[in-house]
C-alpha positions in Angstrom: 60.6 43.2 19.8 58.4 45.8 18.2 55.5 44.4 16.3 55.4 44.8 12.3 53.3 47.4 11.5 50.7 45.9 9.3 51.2 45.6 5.3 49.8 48.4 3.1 46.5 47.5 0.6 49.1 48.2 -2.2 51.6 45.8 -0.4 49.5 43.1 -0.2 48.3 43.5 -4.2 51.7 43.1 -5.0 52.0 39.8 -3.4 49.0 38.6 -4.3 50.0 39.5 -8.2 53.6 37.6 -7.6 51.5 34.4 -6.8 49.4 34.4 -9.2 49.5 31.9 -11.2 47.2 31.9 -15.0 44.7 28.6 -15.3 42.4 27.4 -17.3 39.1 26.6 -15.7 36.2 24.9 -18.0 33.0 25.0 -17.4 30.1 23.6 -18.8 26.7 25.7 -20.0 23.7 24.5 -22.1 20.1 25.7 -23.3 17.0 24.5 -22.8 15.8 24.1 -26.5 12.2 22.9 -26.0 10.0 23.0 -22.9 6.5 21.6 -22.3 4.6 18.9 -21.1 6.9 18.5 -18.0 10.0 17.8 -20.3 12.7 20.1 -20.8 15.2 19.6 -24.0 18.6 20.4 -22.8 21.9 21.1 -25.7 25.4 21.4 -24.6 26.0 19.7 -21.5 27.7 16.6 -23.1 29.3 15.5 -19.3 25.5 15.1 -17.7 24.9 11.6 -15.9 21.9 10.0 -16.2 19.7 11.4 -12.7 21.9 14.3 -12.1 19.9 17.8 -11.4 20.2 20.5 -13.9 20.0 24.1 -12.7 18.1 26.1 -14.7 18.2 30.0 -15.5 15.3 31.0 -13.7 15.3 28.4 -10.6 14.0 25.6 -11.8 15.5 22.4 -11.5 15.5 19.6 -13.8 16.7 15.4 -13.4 18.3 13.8 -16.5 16.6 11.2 -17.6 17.2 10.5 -21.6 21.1 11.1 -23.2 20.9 11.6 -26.4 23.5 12.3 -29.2 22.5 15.8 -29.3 20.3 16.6 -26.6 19.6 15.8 -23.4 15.9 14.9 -22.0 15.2 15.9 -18.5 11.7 15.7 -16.4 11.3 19.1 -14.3 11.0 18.7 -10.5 10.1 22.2 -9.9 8.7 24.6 -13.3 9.4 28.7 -12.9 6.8 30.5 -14.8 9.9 32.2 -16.9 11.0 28.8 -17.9 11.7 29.3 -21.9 13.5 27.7 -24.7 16.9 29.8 -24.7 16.9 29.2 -21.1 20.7 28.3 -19.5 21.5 25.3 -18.1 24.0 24.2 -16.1 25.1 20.8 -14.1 25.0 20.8 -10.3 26.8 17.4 -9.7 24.3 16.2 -7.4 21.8 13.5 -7.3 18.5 13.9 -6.3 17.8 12.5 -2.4 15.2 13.0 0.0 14.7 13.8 3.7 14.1 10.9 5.8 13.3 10.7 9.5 10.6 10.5 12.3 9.3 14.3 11.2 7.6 12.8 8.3 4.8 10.9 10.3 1.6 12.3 10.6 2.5 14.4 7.7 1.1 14.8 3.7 4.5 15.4 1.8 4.9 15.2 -2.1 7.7 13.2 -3.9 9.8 15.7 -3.0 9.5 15.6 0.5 7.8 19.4 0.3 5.0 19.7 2.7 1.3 19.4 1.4 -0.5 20.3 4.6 -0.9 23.2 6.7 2.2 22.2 9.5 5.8 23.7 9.5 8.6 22.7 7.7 10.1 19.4 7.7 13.4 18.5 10.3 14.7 15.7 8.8 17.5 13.4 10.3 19.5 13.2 7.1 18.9 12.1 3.3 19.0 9.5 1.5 19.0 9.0 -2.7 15.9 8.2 -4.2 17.7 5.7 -6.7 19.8 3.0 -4.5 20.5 -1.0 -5.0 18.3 -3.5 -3.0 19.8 -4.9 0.2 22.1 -7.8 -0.7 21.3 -11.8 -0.4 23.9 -12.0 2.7 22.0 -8.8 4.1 18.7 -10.4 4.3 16.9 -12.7 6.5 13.6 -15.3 5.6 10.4 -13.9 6.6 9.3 -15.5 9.9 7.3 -12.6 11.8 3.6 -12.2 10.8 2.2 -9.0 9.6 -1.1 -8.7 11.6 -3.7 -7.2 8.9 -7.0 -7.7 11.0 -8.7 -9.3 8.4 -10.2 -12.6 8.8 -9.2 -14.1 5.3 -5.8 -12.2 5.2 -4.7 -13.5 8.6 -6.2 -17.3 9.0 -6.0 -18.2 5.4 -3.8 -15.7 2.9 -1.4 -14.9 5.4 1.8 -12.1 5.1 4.9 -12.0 7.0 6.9 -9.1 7.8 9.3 -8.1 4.8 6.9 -9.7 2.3 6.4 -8.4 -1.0 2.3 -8.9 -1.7 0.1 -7.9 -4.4 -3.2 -6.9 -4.4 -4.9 -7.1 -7.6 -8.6 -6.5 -8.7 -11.0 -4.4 -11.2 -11.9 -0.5 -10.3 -14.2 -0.6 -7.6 -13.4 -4.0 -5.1 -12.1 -2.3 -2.4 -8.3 -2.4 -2.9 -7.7 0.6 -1.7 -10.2 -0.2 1.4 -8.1 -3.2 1.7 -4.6 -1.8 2.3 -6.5 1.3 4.2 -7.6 -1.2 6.8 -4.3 -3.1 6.9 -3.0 0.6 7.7 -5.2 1.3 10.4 -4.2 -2.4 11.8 -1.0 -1.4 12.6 -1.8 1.3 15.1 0.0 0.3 18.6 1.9 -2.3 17.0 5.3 -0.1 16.5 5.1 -0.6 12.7 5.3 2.7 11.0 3.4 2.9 7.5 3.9 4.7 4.5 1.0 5.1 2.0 2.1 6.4 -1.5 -1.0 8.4 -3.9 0.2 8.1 -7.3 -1.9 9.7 -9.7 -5.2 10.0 -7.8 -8.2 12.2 -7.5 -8.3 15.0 -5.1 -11.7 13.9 -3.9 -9.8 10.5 -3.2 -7.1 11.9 -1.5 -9.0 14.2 0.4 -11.0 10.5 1.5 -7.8 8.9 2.2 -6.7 11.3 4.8 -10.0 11.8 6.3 -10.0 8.3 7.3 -6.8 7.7 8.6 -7.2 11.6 11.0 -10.7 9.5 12.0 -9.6 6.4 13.0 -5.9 7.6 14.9 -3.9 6.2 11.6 -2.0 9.1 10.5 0.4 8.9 14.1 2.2 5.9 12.6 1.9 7.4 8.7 3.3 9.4 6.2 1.0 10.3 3.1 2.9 10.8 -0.5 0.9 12.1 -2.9 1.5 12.4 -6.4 -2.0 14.3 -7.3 -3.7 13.4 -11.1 -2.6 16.7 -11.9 0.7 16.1 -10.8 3.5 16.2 -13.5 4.5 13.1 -15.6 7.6 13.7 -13.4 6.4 13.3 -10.0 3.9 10.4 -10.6 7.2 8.8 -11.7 9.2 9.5 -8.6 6.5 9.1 -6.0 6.7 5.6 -5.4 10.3 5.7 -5.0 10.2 8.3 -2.5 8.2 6.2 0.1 10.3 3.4 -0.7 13.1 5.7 0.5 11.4 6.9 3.5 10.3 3.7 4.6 14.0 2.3 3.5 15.9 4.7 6.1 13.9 3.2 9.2 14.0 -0.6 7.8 17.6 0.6 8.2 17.0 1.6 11.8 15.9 -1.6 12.5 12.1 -0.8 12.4 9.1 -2.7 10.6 7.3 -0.7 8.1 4.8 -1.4 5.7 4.4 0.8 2.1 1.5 1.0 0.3 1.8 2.0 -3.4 -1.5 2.9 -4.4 -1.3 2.1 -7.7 1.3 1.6 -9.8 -1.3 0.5 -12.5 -1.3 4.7 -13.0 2.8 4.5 -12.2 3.1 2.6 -15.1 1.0 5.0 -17.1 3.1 8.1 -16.0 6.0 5.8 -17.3 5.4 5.3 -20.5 3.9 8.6 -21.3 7.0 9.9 -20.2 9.3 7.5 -22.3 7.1 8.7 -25.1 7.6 12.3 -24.9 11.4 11.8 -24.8 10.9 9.6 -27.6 12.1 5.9 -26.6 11.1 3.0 -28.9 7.4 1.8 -27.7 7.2 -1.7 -26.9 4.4 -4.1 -25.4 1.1 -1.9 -25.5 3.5 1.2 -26.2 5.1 0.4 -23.0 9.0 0.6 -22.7 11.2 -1.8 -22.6 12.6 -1.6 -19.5 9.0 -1.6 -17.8 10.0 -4.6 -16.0 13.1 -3.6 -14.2 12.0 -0.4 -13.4 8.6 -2.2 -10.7 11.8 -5.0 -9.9 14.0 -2.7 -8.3 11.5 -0.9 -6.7 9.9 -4.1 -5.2 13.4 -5.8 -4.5 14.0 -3.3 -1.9 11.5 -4.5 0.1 12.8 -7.2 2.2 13.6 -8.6 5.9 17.3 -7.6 7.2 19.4 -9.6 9.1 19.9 -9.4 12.3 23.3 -7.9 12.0 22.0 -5.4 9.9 19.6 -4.1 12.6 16.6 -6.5 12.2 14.6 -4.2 10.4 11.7 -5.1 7.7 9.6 -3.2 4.9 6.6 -4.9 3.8 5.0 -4.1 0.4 1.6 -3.6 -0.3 1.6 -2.8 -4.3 -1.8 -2.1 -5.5 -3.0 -3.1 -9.6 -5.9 -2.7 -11.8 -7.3 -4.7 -14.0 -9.4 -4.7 -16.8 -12.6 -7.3 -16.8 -10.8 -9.5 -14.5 -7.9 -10.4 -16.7 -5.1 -11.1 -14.6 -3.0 -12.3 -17.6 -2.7 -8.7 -18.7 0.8 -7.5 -19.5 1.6 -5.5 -15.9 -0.2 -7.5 -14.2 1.7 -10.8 -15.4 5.0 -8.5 -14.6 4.5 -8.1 -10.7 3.0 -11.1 -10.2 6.1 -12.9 -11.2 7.8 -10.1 -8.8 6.0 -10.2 -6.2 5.4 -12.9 -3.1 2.0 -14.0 -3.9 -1.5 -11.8 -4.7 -4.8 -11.1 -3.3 -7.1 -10.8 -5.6 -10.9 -9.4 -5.3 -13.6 -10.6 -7.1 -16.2 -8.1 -9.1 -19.0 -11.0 -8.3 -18.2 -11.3 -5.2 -18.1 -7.7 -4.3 -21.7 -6.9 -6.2 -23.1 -9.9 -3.9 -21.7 -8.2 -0.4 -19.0 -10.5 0.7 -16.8 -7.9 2.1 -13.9 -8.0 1.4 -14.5 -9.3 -1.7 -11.3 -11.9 -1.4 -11.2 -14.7 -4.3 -9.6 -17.3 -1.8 -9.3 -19.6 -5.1 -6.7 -17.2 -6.8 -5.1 -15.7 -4.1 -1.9 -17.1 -2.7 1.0 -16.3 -0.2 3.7 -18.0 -0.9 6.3 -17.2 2.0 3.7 -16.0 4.2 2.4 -19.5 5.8 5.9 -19.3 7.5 5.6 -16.5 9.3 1.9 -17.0 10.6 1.6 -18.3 14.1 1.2 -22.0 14.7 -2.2 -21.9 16.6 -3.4 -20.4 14.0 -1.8 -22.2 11.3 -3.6 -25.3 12.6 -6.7 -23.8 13.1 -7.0 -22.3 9.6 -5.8 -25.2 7.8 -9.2 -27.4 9.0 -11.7 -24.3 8.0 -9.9 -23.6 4.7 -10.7 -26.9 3.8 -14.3 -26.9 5.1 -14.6 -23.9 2.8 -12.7 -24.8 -0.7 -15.0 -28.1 -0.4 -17.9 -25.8 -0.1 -16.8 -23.9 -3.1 -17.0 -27.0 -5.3 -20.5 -28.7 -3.7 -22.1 -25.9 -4.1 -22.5 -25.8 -8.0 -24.5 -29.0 -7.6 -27.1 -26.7 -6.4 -27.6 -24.8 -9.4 -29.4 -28.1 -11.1 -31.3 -28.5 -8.7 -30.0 -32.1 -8.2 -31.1 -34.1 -5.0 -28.1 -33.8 -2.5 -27.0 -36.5 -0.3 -27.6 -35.5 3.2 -24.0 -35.3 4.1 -23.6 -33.1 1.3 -26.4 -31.0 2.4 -24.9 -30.7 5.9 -21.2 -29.3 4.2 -23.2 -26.7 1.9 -25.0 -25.4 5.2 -21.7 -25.5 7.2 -19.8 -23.8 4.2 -22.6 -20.9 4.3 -22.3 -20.4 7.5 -18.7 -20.2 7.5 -18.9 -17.5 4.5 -21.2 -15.6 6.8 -18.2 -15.4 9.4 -15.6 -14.5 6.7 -17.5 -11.4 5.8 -15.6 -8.3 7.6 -17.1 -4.5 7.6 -14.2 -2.1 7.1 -12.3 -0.5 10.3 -13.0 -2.9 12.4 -9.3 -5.1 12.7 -9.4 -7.7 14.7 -6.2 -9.3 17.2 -4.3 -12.5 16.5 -6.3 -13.5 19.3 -9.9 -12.8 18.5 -9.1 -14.4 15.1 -7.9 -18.0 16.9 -11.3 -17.2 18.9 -13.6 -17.4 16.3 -11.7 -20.0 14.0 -12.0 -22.7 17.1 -15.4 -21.7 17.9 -16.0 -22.5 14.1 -14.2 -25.8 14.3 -15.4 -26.8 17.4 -19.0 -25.9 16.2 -19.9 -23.4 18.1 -21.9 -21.6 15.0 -24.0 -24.8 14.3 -26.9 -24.5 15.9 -27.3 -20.7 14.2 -27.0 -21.8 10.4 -29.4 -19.8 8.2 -30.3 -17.2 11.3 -27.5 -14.7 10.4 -28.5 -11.9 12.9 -27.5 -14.4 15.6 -24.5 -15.6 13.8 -23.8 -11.8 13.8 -24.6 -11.6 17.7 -23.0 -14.5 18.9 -19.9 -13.7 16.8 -19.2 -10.3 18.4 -19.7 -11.5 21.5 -17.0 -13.9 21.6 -15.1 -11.7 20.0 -15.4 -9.2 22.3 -14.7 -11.5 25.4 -11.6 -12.7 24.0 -10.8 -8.9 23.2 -10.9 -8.8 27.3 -9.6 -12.1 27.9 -6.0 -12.5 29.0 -5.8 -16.2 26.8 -2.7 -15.7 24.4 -1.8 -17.6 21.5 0.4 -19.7 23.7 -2.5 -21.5 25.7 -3.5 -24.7 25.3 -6.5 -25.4 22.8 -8.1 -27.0 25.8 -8.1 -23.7 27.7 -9.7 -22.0 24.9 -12.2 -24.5 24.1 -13.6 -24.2 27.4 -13.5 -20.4 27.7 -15.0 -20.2 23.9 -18.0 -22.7 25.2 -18.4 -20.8 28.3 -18.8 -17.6 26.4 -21.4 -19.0 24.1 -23.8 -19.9 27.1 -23.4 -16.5 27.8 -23.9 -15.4 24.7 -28.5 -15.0 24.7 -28.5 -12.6 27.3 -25.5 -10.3 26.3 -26.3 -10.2 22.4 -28.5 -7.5 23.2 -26.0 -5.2 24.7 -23.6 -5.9 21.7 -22.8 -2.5 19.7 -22.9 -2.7 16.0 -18.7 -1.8 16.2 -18.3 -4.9 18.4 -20.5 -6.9 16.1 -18.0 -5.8 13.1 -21.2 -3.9 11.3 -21.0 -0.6 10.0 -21.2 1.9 12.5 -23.7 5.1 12.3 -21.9 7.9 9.7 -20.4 10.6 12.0 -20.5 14.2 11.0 -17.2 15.5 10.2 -17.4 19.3 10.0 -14.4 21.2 8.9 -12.2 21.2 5.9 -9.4 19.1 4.9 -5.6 20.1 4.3 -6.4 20.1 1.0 -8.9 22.7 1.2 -11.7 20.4 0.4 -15.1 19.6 3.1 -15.0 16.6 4.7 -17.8 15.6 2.4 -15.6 13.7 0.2 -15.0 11.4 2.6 -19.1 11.0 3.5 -20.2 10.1 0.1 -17.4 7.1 0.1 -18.9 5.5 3.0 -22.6 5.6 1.8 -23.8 1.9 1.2 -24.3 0.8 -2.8 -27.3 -1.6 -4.1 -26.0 -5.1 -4.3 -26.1 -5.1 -8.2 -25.0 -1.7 -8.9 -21.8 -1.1 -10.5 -18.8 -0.1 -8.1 -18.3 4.1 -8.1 -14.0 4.1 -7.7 -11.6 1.8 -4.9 -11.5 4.6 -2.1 -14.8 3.2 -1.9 -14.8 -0.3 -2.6 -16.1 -1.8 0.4 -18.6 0.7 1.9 -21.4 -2.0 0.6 -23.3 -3.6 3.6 -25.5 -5.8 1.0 -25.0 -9.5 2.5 -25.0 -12.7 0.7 -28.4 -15.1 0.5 -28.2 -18.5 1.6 -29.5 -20.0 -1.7 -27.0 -17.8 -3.9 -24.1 -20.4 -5.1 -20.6 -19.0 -5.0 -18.7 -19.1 -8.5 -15.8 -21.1 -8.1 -12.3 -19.5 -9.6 -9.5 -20.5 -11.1 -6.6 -21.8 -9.8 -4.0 -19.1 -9.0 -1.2 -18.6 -11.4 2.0 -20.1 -10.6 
């Protein structure tokens, strides 16, 4: 059969016209009525959902975030410079999500997942929304494997477990930020991948941030979301969300991660000045109402899976500043009750040179005693009462009151013991070099040194360095370490000599760090963090909380805190 020759241009109209069928298709356009501030006023898009993007006439974009009666509030995510009022509007049906995926470690991002540093674009693995419900009670497991933070306090006596949600809480200046930096750089080689959110910071601390996690190997196993102080009301809003959501997607994967918001004291800021330009009723120091739920389901999605849901964890590290030391404050009071216990750092402490500056009085974990390993559980549990016993004999020395001599003998022990706490930054130690020096203490190893603290110094990073190179585990017998602990000490005279101040957990000499940042910025603005500060003088800012080397006199008492809220 012959083929059909094909139909004419005029043929094909005429089919296409006797098919045609007449609809009505709506569609929805607003204006922007009023722009500034980050905050765009949106009329005539009455079918917007609350965190739907809004495309706007010139390319910006826009998330809903206040219905109103008449208008429609929406923070911008991304600001044209032709963005006016008059400007159309129009709904998108999306919601905003984010990138997720291995690309994002080693890399600065914003809370946008857009790329702050100098390296190519971003292959993510899929996205996820920034907004989504906490894992379910049946999709969650109890918190039973220890988060190794390389801190002598955190680890033998405020322990975390993997999945916990713990706050650290303190005035300007105590080294928070130093804390959760080192707990950072303590999970490098420990396949737990970390997440440290900026919200709202300076760019000289940002630009110290990163210089010290390039220096010490830390930015392999982290991503860095920065919301910068000049950062719109907007973004300082969404950035703790999106490392939540990055650090959700491989919890999901059945990895461990650990998120650092750093802090939401300024995330709560953002919050209400943003509930204030759109015009919601003030409540609790002009806060809004919903303050409370807006840090709870942030915090809730933090949590331990199940097995069956791939066995994966996100730990919390939420960071919040207080004024004068008054924990009772308002958001303070509010993640506290959210949260799984607190770590709080003492002003006093910190301008005497106990680094860290750890209030073991009024900090608490409340889950984490499960998770921590049973040697040293019952290792820890003898010194932390040495030292809370200390904490009270030790204001009978102010009155200069005759002490018994058994009394004597615990305030010398108990000084000792706080010389062993202290802890320079960088310098994590293994769950094995921390049930070193804790049976050496118990066992009385350190006796014979009380009041000499450059031996206590010598002697304790000699041990520590053997059992660095030891093959003992946590699953020996105490017997086996007792007599490799007191073999080490004999040893200890001749090889304090050849001791490095790393080993010996002291600061090390400043390197020079010659280039510029990814910010733009010298390298200097990491330097000045890590210069030492007088013992009294008041702390500059937390990026450099604990670059104090200032050590604590024998004959200083230690104040004795409260107990810690329930």
């Amino acid at each position: 059969m012959a083929a059909e020759p094909p139909a004419s241009p005029l043929a094909r109209q005429a089919t296409w016209l006797a098919d045609y069928r007449p609809g009505l298709r709506v569609v929805e356009q607003g204006k922007v009525a009023a722009v500034g501030d980050g905050i765009a006023w949106i009329e005539g898009l009455p079918s917007a959902a609350m965190d739907e993007i809004l495309a706007l006439e010139d390319g910006s974009e826009a998330l809903v975030f206040h219905l109103g009666s008449q208008r429609i509030g929406a923070i911008l995510l991304h600001q044209g410079e032709g963005l006016t009022a008059g400007a159309a509007a129009r709904l998108t049906g999306r919601q905003l999500t984010l990138g997720v995926g291995d690309a994002y470690l080693g890399r600065v991002v914003d809370p946008l997942g857009r790329p702050l540093d100098s390296g190519p674009a971003l292959e993510t693995g899929g996205r996820r929304p920034l907004e989504a419900p906490s894992p379910p009670i049946v999709a969650r497991d109890f918190v039973t494997r220890p988060l190794v933070t390389g801190c002598k306090i955190l680890d033998t006596l405020v322990p975390i477990g993997k999945g916990q949600r713990q706050l650290i809480i303190g005035d300007a200046g105590t080294g928070k930020s130093a804390l959760a930096l080192d707990m950072v750089v303590a999970q490098r080689g420990r396949e737990v991948r970390c997440v440290y959110v900026l919200i709202s910071q300076k760019r000289s601390a940002v630009v110290a941030t990163l210089a010290t996690l390039r220096r010490t190997g830390a930015i392999a196993h982290t991503c860095v979301v920065v919301a910068e102080a000049t950062a719109t009301p907007g973004l300082k809003y969404l950035a703790p969300f999106a490392g939540c959501t990055l650090a959700e997607a491989w919890m999901a994967a059945g990895r461990d991660c650990l998120v650092v918001y750093d802090d939401l004291s300024t995330h709560a800021r953002a919050y209400r000045e943003l509930s204030l330009l759109l015009r919601r009723p003030p409540g609790r120091e002009a806060y809004p109402g919903d303050i409370f739920y807006l840090h709870s389901r942030l915090l809730e999605r933090s949590t331990c899976l199940a097995a069956a849901r791939g066995g994966g964890s996100m730990t919390a590290l939420p960071l919040i500043e207080t004024q004068q030391g008054e924990i009772a404050a308002y958001i303070p009071t509010n993640l506290i009750s959210i949260t799984d216990g607190q770590i709080y750092l003492d002003p006093q402490r910190f301008a005497r040179g106990f680094l860290p500056a750890i209030d073991v009085t009024r900090s608490v974990s409340r889950i984490g005693g499960k998770a921590q390993p049973s040697a040293i559980r019952a290792e820890a549990g003898r010194m932390k009462l040495d030292f809370l016993q200390f904490l009270e004999l030790e204001v009978f020395t102010r009155f200069g009151a005759r002490l018994e001599v058994s009394v004597a003998a615990k305030i010398q022990r108990g000084r000792l013991l706080r010389e062993l706490l202290k802890q320079e930054r960088l310098a994590p130690l293994s769950p094995e070099q921390q049930l070193a020096w804790l049976i050496a203490y118990n066992e009385g190893l350190f006796d014979d040194l009380a009041g000499d603290e450059a031996a206590i110094v010598a002697r304790l990073a000699h041990l520590l360095a053997r059992a660095a190179a030891s093959p003992l585990t946590l699953g020996d017998d105490r017997s086996v370490w007792r007599a490799a602990l007191g073999e080490w000490t004999h040893q200890a005279p001749a090889a304090a000599a050849a001791i490095t101040p790393p080993q010996a957990g002291r600061r090390q000499p400043r390197e020079e760090q010659p280039g510029r940042d990814q910010f733009g910025q010298d390298q200097q603005g990491q330097d000045r963090t890590e210069q030492n500060q007088p013992a009294q003088a008041k702390p500059a800012e937390d990026h450099a909380g604990q670059a104090g080397s200032t050590r604590v006199m024998p004959d200083q008492p230690e104040e004795v805190g409260r107990e810690p809220p329930p």
